[in-house]
PQR file with spaces between the fields and no chain letter, atoms N, CA, C, O and H, PARSE charges and radii, in Angstrom:
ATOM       1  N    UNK     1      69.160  -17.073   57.526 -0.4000 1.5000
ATOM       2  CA   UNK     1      69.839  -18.120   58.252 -0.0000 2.0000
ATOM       3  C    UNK     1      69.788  -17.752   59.724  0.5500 1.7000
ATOM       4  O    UNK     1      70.273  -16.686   60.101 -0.5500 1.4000
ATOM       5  N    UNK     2      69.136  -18.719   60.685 -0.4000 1.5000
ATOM       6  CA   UNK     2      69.429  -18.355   62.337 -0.0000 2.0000
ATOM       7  C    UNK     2      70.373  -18.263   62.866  0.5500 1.7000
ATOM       8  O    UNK     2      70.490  -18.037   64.071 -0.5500 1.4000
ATOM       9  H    UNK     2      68.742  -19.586   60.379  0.4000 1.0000
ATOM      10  N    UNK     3      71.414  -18.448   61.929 -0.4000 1.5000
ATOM      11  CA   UNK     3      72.822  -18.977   62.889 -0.0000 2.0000
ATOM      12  C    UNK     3      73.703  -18.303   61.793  0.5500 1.7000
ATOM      13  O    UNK     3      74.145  -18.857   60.786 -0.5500 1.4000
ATOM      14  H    UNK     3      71.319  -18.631   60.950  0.4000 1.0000
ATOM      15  N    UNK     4      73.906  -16.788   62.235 -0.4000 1.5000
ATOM      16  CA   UNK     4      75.136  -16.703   60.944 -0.0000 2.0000
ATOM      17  C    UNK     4      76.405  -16.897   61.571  0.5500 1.7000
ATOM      18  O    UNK     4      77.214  -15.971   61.512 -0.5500 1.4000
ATOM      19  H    UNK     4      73.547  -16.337   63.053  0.4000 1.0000
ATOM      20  N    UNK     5      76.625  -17.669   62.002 -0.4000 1.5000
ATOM      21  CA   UNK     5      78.126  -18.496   61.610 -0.0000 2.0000
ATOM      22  C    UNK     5      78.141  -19.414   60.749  0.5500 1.7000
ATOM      23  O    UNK     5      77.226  -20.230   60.862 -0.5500 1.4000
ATOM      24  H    UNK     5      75.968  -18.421   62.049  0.4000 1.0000
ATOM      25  N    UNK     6      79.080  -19.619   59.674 -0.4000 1.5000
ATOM      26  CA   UNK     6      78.974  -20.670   58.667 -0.0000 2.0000
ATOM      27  C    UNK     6      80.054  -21.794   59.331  0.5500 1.7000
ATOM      28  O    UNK     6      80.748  -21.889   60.343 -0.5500 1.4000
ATOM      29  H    UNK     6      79.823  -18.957   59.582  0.4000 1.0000
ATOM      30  N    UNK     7      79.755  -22.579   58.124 -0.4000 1.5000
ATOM      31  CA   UNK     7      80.477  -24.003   58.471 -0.0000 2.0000
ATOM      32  C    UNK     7      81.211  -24.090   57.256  0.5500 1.7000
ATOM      33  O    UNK     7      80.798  -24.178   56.099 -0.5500 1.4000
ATOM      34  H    UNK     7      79.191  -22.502   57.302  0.4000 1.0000
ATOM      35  N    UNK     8      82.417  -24.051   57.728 -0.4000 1.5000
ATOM      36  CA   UNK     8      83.860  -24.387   56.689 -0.0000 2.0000
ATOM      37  C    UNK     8      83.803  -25.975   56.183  0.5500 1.7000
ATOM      38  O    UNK     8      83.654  -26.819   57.066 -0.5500 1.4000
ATOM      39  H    UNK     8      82.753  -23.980   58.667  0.4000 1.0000
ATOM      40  N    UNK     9      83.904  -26.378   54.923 -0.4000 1.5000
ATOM      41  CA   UNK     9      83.730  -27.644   54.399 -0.0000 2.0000
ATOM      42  C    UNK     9      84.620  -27.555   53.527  0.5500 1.7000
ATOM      43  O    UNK     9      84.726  -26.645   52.704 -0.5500 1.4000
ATOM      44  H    UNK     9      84.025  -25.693   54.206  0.4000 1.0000
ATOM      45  N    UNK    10      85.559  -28.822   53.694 -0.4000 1.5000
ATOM      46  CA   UNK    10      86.596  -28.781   52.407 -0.0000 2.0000
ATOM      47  C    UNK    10      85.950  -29.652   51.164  0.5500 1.7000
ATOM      48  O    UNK    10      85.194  -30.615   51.291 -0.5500 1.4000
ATOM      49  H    UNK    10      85.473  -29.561   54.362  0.4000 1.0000
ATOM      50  N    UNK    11      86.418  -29.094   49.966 -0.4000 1.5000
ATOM      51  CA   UNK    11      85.814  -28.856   48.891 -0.0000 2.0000
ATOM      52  C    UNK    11      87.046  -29.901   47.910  0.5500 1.7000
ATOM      53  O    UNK    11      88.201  -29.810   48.325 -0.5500 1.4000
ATOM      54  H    UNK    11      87.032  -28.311   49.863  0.4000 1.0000
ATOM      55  N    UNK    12      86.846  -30.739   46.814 -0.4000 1.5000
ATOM      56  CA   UNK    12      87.809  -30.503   45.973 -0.0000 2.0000
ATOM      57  C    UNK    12      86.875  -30.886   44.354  0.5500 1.7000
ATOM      58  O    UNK    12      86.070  -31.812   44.248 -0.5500 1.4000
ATOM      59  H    UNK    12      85.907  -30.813   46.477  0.4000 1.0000
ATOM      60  N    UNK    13      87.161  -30.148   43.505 -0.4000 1.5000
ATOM      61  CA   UNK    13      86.828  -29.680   41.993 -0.0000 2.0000
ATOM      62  C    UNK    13      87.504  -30.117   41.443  0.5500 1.7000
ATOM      63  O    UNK    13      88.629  -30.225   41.930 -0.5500 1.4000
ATOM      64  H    UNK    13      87.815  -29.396   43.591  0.4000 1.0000
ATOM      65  N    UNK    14      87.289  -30.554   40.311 -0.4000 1.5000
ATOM      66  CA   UNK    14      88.110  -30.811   39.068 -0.0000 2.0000
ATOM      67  C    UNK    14      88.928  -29.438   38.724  0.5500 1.7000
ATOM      68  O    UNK    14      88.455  -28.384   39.151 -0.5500 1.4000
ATOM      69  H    UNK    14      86.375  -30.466   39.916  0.4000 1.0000
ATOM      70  N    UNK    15      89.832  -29.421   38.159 -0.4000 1.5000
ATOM      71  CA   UNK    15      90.272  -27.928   37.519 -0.0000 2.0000
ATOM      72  C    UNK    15      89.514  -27.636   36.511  0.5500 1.7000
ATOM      73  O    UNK    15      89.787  -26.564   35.971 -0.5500 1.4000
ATOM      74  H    UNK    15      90.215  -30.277   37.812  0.4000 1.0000
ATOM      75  N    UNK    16      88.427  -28.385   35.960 -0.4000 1.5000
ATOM      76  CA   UNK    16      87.907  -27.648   34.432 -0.0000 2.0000
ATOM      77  C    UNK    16      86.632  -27.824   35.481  0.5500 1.7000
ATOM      78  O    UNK    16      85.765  -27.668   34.622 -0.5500 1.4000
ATOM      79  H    UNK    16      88.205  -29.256   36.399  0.4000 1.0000
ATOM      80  N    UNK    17      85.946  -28.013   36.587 -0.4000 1.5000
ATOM      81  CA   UNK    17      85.000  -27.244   37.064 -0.0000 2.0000
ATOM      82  C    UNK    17      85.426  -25.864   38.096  0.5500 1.7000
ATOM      83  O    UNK    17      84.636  -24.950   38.331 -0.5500 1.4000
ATOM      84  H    UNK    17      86.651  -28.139   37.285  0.4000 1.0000
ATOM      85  N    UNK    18      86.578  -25.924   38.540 -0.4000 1.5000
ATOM      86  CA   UNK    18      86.695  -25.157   39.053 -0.0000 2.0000
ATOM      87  C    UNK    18      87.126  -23.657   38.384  0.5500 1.7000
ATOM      88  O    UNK    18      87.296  -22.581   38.956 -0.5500 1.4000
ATOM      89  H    UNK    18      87.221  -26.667   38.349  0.4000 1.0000
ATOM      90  N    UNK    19      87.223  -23.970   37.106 -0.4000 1.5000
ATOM      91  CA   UNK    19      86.967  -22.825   36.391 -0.0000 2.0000
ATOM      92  C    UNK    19      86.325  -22.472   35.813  0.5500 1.7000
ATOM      93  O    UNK    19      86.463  -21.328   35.380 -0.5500 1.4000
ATOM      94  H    UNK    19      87.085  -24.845   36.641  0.4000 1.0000
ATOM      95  N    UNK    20      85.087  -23.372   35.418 -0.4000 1.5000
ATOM      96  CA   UNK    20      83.466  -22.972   35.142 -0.0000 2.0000
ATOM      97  C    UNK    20      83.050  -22.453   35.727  0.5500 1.7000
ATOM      98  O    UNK    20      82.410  -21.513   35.256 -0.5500 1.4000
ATOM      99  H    UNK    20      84.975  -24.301   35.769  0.4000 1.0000
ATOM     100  N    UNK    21      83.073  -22.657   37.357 -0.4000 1.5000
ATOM     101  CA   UNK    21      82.735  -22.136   38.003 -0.0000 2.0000
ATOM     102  C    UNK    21      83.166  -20.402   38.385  0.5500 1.7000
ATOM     103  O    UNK    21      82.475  -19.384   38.429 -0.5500 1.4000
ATOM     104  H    UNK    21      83.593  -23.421   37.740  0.4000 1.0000
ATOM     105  N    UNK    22      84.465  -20.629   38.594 -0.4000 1.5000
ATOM     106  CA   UNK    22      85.243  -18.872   38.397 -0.0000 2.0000
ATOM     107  C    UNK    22      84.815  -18.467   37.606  0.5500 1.7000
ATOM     108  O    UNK    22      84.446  -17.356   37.989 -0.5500 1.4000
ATOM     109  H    UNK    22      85.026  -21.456   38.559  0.4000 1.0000
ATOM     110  N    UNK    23      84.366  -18.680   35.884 -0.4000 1.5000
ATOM     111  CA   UNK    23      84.128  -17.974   35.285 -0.0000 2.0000
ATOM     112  C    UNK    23      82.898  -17.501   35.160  0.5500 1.7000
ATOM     113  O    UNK    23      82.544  -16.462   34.603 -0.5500 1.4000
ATOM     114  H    UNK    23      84.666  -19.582   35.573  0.4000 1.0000
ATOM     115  N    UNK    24      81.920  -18.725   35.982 -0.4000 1.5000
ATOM     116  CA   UNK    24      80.467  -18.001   35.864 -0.0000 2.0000
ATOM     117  C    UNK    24      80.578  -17.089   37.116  0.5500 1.7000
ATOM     118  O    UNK    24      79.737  -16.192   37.186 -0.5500 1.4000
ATOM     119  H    UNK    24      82.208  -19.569   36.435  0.4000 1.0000
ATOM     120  N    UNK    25      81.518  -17.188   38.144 -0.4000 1.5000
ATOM     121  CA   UNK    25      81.357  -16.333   39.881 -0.0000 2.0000
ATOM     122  C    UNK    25      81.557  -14.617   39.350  0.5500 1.7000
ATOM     123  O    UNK    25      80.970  -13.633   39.800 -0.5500 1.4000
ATOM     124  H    UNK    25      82.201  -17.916   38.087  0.4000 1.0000
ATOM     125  N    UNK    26      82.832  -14.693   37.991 -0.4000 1.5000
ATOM     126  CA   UNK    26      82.916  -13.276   37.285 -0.0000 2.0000
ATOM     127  C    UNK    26      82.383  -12.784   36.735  0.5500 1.7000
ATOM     128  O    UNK    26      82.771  -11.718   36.257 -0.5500 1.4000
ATOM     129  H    UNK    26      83.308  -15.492   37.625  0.4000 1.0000
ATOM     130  N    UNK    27      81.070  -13.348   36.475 -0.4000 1.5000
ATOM     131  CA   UNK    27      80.268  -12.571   35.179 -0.0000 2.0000
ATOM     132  C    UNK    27      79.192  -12.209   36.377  0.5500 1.7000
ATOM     133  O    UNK    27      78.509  -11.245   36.030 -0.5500 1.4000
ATOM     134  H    UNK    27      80.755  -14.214   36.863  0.4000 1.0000
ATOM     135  N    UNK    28      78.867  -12.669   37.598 -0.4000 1.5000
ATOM     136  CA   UNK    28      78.103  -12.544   38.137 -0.0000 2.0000
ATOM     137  C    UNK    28      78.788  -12.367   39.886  0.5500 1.7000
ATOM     138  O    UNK    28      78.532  -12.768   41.022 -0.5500 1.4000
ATOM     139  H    UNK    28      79.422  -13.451   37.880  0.4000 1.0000
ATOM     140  N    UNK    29      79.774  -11.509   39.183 -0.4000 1.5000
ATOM     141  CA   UNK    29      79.880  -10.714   40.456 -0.0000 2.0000
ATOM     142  C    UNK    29      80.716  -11.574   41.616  0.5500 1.7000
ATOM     143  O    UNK    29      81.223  -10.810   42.438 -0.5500 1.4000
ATOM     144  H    UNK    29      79.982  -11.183   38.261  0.4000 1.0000
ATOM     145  N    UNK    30      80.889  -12.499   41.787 -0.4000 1.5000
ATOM     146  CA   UNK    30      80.770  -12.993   43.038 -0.0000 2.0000
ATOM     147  C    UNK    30      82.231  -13.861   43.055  0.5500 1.7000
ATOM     148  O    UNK    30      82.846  -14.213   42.049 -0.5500 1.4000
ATOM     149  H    UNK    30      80.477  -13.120   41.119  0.4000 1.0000
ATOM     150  N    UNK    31      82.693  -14.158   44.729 -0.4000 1.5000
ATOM     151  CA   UNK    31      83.853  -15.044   44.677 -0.0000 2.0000
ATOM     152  C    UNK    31      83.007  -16.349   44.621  0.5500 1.7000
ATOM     153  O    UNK    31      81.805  -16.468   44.859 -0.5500 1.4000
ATOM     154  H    UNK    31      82.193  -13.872   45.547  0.4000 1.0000
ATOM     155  N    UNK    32      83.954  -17.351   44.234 -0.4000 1.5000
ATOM     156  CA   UNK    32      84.085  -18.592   43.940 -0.0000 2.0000
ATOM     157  C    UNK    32      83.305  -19.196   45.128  0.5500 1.7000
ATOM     158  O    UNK    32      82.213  -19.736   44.948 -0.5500 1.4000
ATOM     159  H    UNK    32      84.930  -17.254   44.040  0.4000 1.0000
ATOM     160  N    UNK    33      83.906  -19.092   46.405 -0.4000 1.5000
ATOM     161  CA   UNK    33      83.054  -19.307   47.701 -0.0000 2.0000
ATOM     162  C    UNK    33      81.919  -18.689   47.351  0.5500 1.7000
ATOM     163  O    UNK    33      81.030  -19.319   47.924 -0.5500 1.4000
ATOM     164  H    UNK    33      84.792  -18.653   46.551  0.4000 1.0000
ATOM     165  N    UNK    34      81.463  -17.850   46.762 -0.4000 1.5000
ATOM     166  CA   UNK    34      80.294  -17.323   47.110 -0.0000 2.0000
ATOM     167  C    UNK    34      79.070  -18.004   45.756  0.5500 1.7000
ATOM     168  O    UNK    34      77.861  -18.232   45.778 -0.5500 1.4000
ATOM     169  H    UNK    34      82.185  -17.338   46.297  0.4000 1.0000
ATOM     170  N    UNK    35      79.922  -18.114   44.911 -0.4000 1.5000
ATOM     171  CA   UNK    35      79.195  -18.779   43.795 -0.0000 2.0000
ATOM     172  C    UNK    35      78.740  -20.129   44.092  0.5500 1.7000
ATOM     173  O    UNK    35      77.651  -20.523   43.675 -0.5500 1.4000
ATOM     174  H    UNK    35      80.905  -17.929   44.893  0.4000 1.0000
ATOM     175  N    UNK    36      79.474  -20.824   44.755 -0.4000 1.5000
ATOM     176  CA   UNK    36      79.610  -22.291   45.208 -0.0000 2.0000
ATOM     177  C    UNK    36      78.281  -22.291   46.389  0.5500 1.7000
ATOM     178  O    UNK    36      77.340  -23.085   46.365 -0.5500 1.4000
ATOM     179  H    UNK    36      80.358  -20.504   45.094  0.4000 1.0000
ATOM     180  N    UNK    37      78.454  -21.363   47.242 -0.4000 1.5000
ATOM     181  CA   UNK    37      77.254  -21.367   48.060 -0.0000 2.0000
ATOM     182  C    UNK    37      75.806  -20.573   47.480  0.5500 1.7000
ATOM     183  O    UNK    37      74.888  -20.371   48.275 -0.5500 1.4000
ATOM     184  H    UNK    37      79.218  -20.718   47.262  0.4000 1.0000
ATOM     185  N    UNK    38      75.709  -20.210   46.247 -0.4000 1.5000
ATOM     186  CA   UNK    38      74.548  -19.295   46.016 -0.0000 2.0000
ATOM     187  C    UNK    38      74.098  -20.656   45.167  0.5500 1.7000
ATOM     188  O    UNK    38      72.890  -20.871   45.274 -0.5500 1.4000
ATOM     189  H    UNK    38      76.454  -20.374   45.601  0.4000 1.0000
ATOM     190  N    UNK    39      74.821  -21.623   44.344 -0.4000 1.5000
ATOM     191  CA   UNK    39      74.537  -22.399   43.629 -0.0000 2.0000
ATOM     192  C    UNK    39      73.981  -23.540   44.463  0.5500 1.7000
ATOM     193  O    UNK    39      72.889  -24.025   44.165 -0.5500 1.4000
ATOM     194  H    UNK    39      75.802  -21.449   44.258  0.4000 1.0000
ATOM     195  N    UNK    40      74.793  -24.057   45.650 -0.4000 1.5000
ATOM     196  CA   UNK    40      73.875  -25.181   46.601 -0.0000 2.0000
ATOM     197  C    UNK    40      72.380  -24.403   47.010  0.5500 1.7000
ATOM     198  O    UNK    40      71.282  -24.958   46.977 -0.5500 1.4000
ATOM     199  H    UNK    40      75.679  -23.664   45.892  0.4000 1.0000
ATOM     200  N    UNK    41      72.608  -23.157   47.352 -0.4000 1.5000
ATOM     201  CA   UNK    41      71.199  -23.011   47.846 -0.0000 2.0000
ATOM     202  C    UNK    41      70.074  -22.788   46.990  0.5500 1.7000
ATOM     203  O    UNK    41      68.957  -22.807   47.508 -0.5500 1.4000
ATOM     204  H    UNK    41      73.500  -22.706   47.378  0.4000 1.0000
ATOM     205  N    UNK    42      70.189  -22.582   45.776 -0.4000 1.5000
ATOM     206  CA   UNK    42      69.676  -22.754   44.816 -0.0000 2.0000
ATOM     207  C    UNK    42      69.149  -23.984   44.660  0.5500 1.7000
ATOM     208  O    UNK    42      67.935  -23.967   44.453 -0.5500 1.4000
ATOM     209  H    UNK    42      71.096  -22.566   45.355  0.4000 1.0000
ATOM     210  N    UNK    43      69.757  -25.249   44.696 -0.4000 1.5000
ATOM     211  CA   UNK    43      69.536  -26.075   44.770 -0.0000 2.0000
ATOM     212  C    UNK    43      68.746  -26.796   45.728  0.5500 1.7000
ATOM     213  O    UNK    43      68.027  -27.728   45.368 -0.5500 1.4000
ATOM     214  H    UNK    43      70.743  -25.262   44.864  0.4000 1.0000
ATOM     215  N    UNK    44      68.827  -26.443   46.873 -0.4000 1.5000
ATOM     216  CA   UNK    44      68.193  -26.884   47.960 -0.0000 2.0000
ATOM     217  C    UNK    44      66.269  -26.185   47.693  0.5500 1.7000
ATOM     218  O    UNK    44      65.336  -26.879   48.097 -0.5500 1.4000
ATOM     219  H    UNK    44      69.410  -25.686   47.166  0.4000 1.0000
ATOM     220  N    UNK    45      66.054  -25.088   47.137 -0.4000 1.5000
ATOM     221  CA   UNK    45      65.441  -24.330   47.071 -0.0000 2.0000
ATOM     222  C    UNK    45      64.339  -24.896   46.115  0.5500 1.7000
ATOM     223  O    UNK    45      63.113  -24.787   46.095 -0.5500 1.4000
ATOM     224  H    UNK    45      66.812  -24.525   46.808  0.4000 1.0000
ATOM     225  N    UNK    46      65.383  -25.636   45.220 -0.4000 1.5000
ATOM     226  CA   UNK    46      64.635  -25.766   44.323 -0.0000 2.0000
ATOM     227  C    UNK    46      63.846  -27.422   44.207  0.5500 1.7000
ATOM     228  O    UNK    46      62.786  -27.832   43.734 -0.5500 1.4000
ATOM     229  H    UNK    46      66.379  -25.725   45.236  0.4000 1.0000
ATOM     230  N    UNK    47      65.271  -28.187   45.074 -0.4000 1.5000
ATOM     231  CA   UNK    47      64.687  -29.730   45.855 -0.0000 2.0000
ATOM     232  C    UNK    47      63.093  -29.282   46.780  0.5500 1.7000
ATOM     233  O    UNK    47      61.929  -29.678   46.714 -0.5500 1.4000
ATOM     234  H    UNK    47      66.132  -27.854   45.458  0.4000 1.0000
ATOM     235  N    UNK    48      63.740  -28.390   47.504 -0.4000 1.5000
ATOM     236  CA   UNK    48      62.316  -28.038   48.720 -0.0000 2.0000
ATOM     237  C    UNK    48      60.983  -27.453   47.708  0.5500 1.7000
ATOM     238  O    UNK    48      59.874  -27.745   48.157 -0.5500 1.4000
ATOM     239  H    UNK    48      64.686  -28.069   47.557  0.4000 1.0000
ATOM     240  N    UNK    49      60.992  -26.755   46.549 -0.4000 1.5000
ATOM     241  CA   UNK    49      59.923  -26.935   46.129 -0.0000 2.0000
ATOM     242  C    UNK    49      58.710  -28.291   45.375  0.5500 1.7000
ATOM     243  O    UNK    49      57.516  -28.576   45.282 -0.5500 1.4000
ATOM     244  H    UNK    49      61.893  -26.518   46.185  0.4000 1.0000
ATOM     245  N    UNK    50      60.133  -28.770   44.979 -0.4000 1.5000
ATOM     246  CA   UNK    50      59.780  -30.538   44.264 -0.0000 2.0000
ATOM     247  C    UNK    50      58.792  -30.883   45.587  0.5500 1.7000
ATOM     248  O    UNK    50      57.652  -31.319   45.428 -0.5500 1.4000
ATOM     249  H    UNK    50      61.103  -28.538   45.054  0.4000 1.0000
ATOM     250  N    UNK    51      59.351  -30.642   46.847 -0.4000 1.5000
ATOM     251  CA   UNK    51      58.803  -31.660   47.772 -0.0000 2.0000
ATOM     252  C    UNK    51      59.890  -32.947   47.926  0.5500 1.7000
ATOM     253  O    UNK    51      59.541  -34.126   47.993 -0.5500 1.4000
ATOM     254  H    UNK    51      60.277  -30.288   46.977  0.4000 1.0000
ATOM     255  N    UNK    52      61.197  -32.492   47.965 -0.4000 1.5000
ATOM     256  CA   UNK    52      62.149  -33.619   48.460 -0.0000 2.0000
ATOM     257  C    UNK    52      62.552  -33.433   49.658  0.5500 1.7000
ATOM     258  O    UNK    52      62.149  -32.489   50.338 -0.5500 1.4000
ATOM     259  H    UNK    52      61.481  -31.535   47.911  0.4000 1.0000
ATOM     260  N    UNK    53      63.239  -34.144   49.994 -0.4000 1.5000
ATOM     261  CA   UNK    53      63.170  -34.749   51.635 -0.0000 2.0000
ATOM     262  C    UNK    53      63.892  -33.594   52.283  0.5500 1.7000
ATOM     263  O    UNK    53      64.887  -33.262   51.640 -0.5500 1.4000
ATOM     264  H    UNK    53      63.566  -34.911   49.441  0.4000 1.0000
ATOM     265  N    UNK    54      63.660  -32.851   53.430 -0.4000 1.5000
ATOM     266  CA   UNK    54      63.995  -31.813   53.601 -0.0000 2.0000
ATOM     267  C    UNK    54      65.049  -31.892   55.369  0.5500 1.7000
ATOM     268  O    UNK    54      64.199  -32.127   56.227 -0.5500 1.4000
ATOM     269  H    UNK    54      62.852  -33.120   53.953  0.4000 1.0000
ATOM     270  N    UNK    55      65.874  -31.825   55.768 -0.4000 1.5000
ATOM     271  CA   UNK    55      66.251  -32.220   57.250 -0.0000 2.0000
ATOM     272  C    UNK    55      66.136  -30.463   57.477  0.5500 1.7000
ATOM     273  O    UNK    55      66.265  -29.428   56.822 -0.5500 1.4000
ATOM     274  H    UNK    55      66.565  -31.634   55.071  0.4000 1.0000
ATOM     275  N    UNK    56      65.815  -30.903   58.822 -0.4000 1.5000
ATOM     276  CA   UNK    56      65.691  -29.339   59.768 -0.0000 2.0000
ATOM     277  C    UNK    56      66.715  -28.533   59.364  0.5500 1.7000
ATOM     278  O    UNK    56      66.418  -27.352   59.184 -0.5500 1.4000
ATOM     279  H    UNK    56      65.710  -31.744   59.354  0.4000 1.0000
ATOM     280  N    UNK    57      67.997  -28.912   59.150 -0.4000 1.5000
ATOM     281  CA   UNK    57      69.178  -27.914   58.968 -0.0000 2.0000
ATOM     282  C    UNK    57      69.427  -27.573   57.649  0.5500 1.7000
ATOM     283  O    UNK    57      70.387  -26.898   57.279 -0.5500 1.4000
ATOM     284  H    UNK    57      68.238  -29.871   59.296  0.4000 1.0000
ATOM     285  N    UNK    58      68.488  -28.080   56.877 -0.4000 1.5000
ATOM     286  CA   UNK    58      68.820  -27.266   55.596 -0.0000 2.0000
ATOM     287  C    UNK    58      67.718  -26.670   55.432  0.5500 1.7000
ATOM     288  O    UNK    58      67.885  -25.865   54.516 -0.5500 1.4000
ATOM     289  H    UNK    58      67.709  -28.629   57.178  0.4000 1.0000
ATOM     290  N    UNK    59      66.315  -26.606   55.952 -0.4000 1.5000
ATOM     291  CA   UNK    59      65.263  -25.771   55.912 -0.0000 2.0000
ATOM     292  C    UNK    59      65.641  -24.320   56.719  0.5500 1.7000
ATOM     293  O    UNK    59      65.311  -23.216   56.285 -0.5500 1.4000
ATOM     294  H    UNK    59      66.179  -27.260   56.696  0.4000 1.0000
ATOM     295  N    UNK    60      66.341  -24.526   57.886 -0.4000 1.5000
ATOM     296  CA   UNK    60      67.145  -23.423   58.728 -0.0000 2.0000
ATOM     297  C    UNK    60      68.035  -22.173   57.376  0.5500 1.7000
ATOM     298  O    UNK    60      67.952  -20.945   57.394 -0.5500 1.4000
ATOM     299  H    UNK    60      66.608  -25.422   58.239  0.4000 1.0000
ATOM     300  N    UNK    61      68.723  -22.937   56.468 -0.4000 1.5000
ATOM     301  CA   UNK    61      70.353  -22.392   56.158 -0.0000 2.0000
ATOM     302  C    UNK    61      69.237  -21.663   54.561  0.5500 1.7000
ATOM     303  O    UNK    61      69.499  -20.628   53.949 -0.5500 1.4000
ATOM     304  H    UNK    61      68.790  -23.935   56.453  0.4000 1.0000
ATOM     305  N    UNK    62      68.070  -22.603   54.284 -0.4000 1.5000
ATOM     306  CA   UNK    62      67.326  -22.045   53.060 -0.0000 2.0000
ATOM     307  C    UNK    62      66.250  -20.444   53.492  0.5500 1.7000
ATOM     308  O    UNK    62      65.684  -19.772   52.630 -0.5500 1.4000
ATOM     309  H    UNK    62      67.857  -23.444   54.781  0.4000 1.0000
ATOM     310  N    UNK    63      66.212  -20.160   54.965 -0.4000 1.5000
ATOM     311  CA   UNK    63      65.000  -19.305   55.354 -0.0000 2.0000
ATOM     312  C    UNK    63      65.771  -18.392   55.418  0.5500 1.7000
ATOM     313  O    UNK    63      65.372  -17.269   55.727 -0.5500 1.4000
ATOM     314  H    UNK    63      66.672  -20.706   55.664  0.4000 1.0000
């Protein structure tokens, strides 16, 4: 990422995802914030290989 400062985004989950999620962030180590962001970029990663539409700032936050 060129810019490590992040960007705070409020979030809201269901309670039965937000504990799918906790429970997969514990098996794999990680806080909830951190699961939540390893899982978008995953995603982005995996859009940018398809060849989907890509804006400068998420090609930036994926390198």
């Amino acid at each position: 990422m060129a810019d490590a400062q992040k960007k705070q985004v409020p979030l809201r989950l269901s309670a039965k995802l937000y504990n799918e999620i906790a429970a997969w962030a514990e098996d794999d180590f990680r806080s909830v914030n951190g699961q939540i962001e390893y899982l978008l970029t995953e995603c982005v990663r995996q859009r940018k290989k398809r060849g989907g539409v890509q804006s400068p700032a998420a090609e930036e936050e994926t390198e």
